[in-house]
C-alpha positions as MATLAB code, in Angstrom:
seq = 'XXXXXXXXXXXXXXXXXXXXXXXXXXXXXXXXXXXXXXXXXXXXXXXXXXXXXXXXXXXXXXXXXXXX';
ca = [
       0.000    0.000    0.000;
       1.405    3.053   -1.054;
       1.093    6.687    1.433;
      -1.749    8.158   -0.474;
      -3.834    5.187   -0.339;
      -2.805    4.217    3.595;
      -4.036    7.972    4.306;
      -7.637    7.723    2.149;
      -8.605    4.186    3.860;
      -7.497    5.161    7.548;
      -9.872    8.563    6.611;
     -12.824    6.388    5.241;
     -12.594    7.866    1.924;
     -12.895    5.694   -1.115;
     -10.821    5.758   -4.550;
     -13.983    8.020   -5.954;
     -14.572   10.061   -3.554;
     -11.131   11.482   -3.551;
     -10.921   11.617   -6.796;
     -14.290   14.318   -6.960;
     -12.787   16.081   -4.075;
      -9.672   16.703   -6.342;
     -11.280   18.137   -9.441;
     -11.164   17.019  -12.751;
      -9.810   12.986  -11.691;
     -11.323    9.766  -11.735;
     -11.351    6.903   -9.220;
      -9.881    4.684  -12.115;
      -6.844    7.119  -12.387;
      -6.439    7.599   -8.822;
      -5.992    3.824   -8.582;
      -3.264    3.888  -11.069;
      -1.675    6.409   -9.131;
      -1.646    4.636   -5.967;
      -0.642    1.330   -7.290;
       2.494    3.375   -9.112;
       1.126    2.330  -12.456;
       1.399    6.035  -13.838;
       3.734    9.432  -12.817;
       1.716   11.669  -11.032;
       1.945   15.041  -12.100;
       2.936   18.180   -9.989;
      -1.092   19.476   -9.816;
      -1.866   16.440   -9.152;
      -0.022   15.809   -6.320;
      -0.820   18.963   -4.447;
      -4.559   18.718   -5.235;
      -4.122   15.345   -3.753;
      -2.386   16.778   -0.342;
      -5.210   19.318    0.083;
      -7.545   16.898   -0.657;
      -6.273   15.143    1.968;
      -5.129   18.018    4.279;
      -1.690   16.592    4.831;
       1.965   17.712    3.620;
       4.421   16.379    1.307;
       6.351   14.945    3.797;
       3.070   12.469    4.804;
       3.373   11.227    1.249;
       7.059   11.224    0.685;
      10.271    9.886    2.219;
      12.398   13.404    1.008;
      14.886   11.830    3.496;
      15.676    8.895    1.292;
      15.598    6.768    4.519;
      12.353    4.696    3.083;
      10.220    3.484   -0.050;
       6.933    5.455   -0.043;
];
């Protein structure tokens, strides 16, 4: 399980519903994303973390220390 997808499930929100509260996305896309099928780009990522209301840092190692 990837960061963005352990976040959404322990906030009860599903694939689709984050998807709507990020614009222009679809649950089908947002599953590629999490399961690191396609790059994410830039707007999507930060619609994503205030979708979420989190910072980069809760999605990404910037450390280098771990995979995530």
């Amino acid at each position: 399980m990837n960061q963005i997808q352990v976040i959404r499930t322990a906030r009860g929100i599903t694939q689709e519903q984050l998807a709507e509260m990020c614009g222009s996305m679809s649950g089908q896309h947002l599953g590629k994303i999490e399961k690191g099928e396609i790059d994410i780009r830039t707007t999507t990522l930060f619609a994503i973390l205030r979708a979420l209301d989190c910072d980069l840092k809760d999605l990404i190692d910037l450390r280098g220390e771990k995979n995530g």
